[in-house]
C-alpha positions as CSV (number, residue, x, y, z in Angstrom):
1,X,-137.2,20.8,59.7
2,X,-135.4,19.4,62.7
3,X,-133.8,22.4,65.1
4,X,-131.3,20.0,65.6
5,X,-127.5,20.4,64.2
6,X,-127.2,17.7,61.8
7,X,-123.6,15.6,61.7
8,X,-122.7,13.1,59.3
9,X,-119.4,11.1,60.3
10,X,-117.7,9.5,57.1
11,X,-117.2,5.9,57.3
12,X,-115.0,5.0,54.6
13,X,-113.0,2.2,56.5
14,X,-113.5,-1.5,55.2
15,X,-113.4,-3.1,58.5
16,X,-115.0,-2.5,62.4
17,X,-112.3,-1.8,64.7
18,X,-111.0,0.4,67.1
19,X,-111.4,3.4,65.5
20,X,-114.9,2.4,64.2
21,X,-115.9,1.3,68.0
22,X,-114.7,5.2,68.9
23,X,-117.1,6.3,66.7
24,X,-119.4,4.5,68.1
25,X,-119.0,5.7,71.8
26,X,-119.3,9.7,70.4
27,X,-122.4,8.3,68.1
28,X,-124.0,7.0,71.5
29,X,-123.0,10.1,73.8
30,X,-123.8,12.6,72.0
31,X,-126.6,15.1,73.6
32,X,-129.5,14.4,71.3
33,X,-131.8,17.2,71.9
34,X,-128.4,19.6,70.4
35,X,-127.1,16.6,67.4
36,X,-128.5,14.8,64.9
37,X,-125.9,12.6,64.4
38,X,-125.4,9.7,61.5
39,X,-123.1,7.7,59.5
40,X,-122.6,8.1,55.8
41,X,-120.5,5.4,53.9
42,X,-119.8,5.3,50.3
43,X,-121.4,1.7,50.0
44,X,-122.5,-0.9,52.2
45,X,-120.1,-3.1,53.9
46,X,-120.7,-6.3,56.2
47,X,-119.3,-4.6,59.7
48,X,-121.7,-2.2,59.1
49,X,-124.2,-4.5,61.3
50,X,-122.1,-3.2,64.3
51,X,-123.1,0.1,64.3
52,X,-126.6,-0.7,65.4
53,X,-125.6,-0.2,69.0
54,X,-125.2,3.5,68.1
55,X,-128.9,3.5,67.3
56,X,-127.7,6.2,64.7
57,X,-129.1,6.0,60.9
58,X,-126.4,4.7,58.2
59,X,-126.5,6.2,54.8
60,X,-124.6,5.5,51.3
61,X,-123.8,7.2,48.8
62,X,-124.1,4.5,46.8
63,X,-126.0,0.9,46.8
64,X,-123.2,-1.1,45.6
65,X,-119.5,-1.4,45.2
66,X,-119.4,0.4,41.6
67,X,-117.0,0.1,38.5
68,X,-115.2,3.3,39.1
69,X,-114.2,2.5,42.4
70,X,-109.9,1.4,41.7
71,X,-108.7,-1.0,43.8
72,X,-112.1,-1.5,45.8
73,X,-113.8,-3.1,43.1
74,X,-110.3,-4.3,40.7
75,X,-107.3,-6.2,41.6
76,X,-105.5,-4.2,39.2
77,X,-106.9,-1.6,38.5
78,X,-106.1,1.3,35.8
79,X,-104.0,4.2,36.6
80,X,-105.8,7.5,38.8
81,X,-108.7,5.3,39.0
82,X,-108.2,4.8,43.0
83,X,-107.9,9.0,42.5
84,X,-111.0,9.1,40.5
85,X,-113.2,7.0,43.2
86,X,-112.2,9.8,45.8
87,X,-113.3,12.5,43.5
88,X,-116.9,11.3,42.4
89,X,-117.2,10.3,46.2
90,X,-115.9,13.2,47.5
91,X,-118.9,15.2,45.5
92,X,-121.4,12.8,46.2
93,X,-121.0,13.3,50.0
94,X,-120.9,17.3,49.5
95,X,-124.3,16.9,47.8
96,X,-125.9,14.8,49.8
97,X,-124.6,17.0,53.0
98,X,-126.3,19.8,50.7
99,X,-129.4,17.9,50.5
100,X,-129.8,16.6,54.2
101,X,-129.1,20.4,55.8
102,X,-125.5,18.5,57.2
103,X,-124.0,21.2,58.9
104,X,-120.7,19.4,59.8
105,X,-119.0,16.6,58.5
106,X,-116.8,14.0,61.1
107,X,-113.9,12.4,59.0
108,X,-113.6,9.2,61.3
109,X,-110.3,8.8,59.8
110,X,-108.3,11.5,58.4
111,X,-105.8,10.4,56.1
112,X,-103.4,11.7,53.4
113,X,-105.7,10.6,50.7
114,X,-108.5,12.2,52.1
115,X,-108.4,15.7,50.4
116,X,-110.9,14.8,47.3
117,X,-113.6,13.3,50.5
118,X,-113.6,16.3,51.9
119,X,-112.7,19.3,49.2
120,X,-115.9,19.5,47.7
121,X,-117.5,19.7,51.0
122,X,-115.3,22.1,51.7
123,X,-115.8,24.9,49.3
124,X,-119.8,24.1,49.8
125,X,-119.5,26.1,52.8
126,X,-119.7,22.4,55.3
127,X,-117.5,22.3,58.4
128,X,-115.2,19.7,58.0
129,X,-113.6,18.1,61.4
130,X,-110.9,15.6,61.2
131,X,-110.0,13.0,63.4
132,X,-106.4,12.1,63.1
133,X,-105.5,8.6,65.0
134,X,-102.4,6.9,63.7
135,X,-98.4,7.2,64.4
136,X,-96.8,6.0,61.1
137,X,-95.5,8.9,59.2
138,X,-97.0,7.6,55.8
139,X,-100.5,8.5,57.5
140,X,-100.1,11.9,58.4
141,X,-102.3,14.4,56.4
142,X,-100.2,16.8,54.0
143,X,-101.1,20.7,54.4
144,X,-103.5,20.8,51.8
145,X,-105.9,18.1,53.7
146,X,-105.8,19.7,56.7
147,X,-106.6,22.9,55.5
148,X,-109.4,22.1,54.3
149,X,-110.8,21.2,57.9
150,X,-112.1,23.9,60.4
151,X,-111.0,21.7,63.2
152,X,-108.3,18.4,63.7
153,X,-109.1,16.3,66.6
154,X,-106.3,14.2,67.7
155,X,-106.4,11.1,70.0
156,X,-103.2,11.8,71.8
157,X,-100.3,14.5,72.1
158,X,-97.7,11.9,70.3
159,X,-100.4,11.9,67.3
160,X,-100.7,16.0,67.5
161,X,-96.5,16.2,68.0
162,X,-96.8,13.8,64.5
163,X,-99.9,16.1,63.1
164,X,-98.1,19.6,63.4
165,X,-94.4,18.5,61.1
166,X,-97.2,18.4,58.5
167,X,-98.8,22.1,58.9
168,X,-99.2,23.9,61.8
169,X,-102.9,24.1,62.3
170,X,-104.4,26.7,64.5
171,X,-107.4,24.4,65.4
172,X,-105.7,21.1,66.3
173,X,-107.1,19.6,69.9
174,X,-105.8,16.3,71.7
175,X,-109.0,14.3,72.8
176,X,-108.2,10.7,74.0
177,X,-110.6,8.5,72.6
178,X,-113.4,6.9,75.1
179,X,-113.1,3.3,76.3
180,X,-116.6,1.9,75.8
181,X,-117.0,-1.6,75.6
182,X,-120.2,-3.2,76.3
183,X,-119.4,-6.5,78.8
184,X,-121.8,-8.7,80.1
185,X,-121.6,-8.9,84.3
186,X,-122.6,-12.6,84.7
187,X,-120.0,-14.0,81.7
188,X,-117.5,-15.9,84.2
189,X,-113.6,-16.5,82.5
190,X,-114.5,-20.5,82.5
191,X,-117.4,-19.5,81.0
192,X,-115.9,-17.0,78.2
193,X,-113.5,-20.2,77.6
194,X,-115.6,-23.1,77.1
195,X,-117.7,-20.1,74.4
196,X,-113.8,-19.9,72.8
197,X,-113.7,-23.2,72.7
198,X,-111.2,-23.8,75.2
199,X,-111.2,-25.8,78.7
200,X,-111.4,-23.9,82.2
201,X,-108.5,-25.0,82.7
202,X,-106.1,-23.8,80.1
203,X,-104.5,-20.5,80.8
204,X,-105.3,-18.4,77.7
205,X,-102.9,-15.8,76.8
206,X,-104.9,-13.9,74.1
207,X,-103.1,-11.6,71.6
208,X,-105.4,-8.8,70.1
209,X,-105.2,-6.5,67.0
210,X,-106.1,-6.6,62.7
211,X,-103.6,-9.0,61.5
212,X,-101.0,-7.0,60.2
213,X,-97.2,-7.4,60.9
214,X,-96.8,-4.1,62.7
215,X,-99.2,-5.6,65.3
216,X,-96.6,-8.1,66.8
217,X,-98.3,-11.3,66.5
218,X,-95.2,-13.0,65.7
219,X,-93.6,-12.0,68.7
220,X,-96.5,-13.6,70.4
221,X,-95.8,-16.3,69.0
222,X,-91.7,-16.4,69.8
223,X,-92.4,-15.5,73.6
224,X,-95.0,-18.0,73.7
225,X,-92.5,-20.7,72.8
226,X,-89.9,-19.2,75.1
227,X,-92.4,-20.1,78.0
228,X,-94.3,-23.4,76.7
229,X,-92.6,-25.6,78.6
230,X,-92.2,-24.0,82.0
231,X,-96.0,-23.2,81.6
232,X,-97.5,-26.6,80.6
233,X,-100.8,-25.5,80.4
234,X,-101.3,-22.6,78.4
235,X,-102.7,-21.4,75.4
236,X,-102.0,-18.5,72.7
237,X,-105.0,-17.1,71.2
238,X,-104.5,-15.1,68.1
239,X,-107.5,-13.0,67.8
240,X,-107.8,-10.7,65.2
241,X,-108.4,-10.9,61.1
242,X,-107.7,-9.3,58.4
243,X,-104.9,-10.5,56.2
244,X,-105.2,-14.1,54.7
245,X,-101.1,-13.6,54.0
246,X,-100.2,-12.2,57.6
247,X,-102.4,-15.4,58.7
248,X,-100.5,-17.6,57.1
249,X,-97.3,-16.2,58.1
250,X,-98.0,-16.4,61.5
251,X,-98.7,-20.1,61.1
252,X,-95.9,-20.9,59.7
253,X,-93.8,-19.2,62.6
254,X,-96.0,-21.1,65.4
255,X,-94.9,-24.4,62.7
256,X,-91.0,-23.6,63.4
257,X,-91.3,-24.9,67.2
258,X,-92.6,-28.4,67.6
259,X,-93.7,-28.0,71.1
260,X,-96.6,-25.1,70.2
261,X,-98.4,-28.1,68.4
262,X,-102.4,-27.9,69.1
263,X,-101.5,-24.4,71.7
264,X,-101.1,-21.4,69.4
265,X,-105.2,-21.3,67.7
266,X,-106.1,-18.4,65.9
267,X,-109.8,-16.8,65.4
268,X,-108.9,-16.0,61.6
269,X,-111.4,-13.0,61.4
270,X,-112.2,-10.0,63.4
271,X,-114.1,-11.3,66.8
272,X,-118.1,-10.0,67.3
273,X,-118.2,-9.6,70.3
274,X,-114.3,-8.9,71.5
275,X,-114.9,-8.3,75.2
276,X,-115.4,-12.4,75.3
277,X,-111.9,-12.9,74.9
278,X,-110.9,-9.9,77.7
279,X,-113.0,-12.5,80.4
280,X,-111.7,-15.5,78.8
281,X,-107.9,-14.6,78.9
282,X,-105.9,-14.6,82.0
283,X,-103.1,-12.4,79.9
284,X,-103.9,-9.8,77.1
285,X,-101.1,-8.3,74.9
286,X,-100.9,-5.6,72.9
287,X,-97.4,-5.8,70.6
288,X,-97.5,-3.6,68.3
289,X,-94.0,-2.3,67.6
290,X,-94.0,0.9,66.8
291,X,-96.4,1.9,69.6
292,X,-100.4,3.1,69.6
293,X,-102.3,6.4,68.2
294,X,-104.1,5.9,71.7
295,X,-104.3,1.8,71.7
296,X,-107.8,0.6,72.8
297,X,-106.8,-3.0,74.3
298,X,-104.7,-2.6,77.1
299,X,-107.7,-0.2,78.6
300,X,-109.9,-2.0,77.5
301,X,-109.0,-5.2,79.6
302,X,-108.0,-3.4,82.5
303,X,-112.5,-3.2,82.5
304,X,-112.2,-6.7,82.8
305,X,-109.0,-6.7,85.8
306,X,-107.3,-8.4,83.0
307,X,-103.9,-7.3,82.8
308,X,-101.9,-6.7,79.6
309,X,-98.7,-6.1,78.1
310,X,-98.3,-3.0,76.2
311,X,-96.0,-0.7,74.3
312,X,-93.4,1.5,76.4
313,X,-94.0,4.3,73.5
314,X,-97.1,5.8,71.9
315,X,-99.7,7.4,73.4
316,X,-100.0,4.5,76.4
317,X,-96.8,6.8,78.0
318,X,-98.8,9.6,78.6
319,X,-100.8,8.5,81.6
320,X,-99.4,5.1,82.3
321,X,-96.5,3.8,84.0
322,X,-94.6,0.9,83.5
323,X,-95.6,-2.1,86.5
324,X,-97.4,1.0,88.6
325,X,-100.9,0.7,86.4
326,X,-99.4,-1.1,83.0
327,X,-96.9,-3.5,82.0
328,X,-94.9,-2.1,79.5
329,X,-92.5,-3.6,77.2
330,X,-90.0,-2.7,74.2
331,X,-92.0,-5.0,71.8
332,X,-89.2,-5.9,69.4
333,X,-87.4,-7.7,72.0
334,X,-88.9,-11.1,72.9
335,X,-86.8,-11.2,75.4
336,X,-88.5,-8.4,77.3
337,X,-92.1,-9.8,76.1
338,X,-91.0,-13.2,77.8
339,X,-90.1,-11.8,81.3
340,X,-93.3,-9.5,81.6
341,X,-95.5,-13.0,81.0
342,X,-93.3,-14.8,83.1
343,X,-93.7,-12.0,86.2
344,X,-97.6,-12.0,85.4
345,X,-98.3,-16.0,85.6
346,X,-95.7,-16.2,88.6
347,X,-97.3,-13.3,90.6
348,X,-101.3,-13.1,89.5
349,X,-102.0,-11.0,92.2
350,X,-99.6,-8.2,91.8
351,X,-100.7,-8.0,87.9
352,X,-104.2,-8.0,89.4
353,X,-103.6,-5.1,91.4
354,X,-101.4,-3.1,88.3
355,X,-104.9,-3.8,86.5
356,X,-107.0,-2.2,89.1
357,X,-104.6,0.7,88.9
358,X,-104.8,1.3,85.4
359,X,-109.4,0.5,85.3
360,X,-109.0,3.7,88.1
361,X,-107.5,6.0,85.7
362,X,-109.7,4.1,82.4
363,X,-112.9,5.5,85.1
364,X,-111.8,8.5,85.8
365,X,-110.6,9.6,82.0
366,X,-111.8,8.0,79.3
367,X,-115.4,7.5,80.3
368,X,-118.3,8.0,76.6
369,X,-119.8,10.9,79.0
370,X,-116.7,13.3,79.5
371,X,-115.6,12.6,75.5
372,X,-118.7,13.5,73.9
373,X,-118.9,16.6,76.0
374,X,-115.5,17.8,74.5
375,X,-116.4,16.8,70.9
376,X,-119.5,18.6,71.3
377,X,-117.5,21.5,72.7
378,X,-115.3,21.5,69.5
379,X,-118.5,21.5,66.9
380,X,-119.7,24.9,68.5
381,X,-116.9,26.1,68.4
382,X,-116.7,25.6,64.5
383,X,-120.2,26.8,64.4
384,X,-119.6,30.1,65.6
């Protein structure tokens, strides 16, 4: 048997996003002659694929999408079954923890439904470490969830502030998530264009996230049209999936103004390979409206000297400032949306140098290295 400490990180999400590319970054960082790290999902799923770069094994606890599994495998589906799927998985994962010598067990995404995951687990005797990351109050884990973890890892104070109305928890940390995206050096922006399929010399504003209406897509859209004109030659690129009914709401906004016609394109699914679209767009935003957990884009295409518009609340507060190394925005008002994207395409330079500011403190913070030395710090902790 391996000397090594064996962690299995539960992967019950049904898409790859930010929270699944986090993973990632602590799957690839760990120090592998301490962890055996791996991923354990409760059946296989497309996005799956992406974890390869973690070079970590993927397990399921089961080969297919089965009958008891509510709302997952029915589109109506029977009272408590949704209940019932968390209970049978929830002792599947305890067993095969059992089985595989798992010492800890790395809920990816803590939620207030994930009590029966980890409960079973739990009164095995296996450490069980949360990682909290959202800011709606409808996602905060109750007391009985997060008693049942040794340890609650949270990716910014707002999320901790959120975490503790719930139940004070005596092992509750604040670890910003890394910001590793994999770029390639010799992609130019007209190249990362014409591979979006637009020409060099469009001006692509790109809006990013899961296509949701809490993301503020549609507010793309509405300061996009207050601009159109003035900037002839410019593009909005919705890039995110998700949502066939959000998708079609958002095109029938971008139908209500006649001059958007052929400008406002949308990717319709979640991108492969998302750091094309940081290179290809000379403006990023990043609208969602009632703020981030942590909010992986804006830092993401400062790596790129992209610059963004972000949130002026969530967790982008805590270590950025507003036109020092972010531009930040109240992002129900359109209004506000539209004068940030007019002072970035009027002054390319200045939002240049705002984007250096804010890829300094990206370098300096939020590096794969420096995270995976404080999770590892957190699972000997629980250890001993």
């Amino acid at each position: 048997m391996s000397g090594k400490i064996k962690i299995a990180f539960l992967d019950y999400s049904p898409h790859y996003a930010g929270a699944e590319r986090a993973m990632v970054a602590i799957l690839s960082h760990l120090n592998g002659n301490q962890f055996e790290p791996s991923i354990v999902a409760p059946y296989p799923c497309t996005h799956h694929a992406r974890y390869r770069e973690a070079g970590s094994k993927i397990f399921y606890l089961n080969k297919c999408i089965k009958w008891w599994m509510g709302r997952i495998r029915w589109k109506n589906p029977w009272r408590g079954s949704d209940f019932l799927m968390r209970t049978i998985s929830g002792i599947q994962l305890m067993l095969f923890c059992k089985r595989h010598h798992i010492k800890i067990i790395h809920v990816n995404l803590l939620r207030p439904d994930s009590l029966m995951w980890i409960l079973p687990a739990n009164l095995a005797g296996i450490k069980v470490i949360g990682h909290f990351r959202s800011l709606p109050e409808s996602w905060i884990p109750g007391k009985r969830v997060q008693q049942c973890c040794d340890a609650i890892i949270c990716v910014s104070k707002i999320v901790n502030k959120h975490l503790l109305q719930a139940y004070r928890h005596k092992h509750s940390y604040v670890i910003y998530d890394a910001v590793n995206i994999q770029k390639d050096n010799t992609l130019s922006k007209n190249t990362a264009k014409i591979k979006l399929g637009f020409a060099p010399n469009r001006i692509i504003i790109a809006s990013i996230a899961a296509l949701f209406p809490n993301k503020g897509h549609d507010n793309a859209i509405r300061a996009f049209a207050d601009i159109s004109k003035c900037y002839p030659n410019t593009d909005l690129y919705i890039a995110g999936g998700g949502n066939p009914s959000e998708l079609e709401r958002l095109q029938m906004i971008a139908a209500e103004y006649p001059q958007l016609s052929n400008r406002v394109f949308f990717s319709g699914e979640q991108i492969p390979d998302i750091s094309v679209v940081y290179q290809a767009a000379d403006v990023v935003l990043s609208l969602t409206k009632e703020g981030e957990a942590f909010g992986l884009v804006p830092l993401e295409s400062s790596l790129f000297l992209t610059p963004s518009i972000a949130p002026n609340k969530g967790a982008i507060v805590e270590f950025a400032k507003d036109e020092y190394n972010a531009f930040l925005v109240e992002t129900t008002s359109v209004e506000e949306i539209t004068k940030k994207l007019r002072k970035i395409l009027d002054y390319p330079k200045y939002a240049n140098n705002v984007s250096k500011r804010l890829r300094e403190t990206v370098l300096s913070q939020f590096t794969p290295e420096t995270h995976a030395r404080k999770i590892e710090k957190i699972y000997n902790s629980v250890l001993s």
